[in-house]
Phi, psi and omega in degrees: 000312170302320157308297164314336170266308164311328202266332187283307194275334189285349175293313164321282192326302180306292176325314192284350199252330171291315210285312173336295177288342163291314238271163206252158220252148186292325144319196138236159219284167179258146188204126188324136179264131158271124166271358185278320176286330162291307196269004142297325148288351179291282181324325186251033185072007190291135197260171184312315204266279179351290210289309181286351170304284194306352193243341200041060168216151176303165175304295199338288186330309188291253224319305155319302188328296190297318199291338163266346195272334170285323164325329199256353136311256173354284147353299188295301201305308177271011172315316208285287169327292159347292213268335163277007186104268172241172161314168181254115166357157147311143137322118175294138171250174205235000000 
């Protein structure tokens, strides 16, 4: 009888840690966001929950979107400089 109750729990003891290891990750898988497409909506006023509500994608994500997208402004901004060396000369006076 006892041979018979062991072999019943360690059979249990398998089954839950494979069904564990089958059952899909709690997460969810990361799969690329268009931020170009977000933030066109963003940009035409669609609030954070609007846009991912229309995208099926999380707030987190819209919000990640503004947040590169104000970098890569910035980024830009000073670029010009940046990518030209040096400063641009003074006016010569006379």
């Amino acid at each position: 009888m006892r041979k018979m109750g062991r072999s019943l729990v360690s059979f249990a003891i398998v089954a839950a840690v494979g069904l564990a290891l089958a059952a899909p990750a709690a997460r969810a898988e990361r799969h690329p966001v268009d931020c170009a497409k977000v933030m066109e909506m963003v940009n035409a006023g669609k609030s954070a929950k609007e846009v991912s509500a229309a995208l099926k994608i999380s707030n987190s994500s819209v919000y990640r979107c503004e947040k590169k997208a104000k970098a890569a402004a910035k980024t830009a901004a000073g670029a010009p400089a940046a990518a030209g060396g040096a400063a641009p000369a003074a006016p010569a006076t006379h």
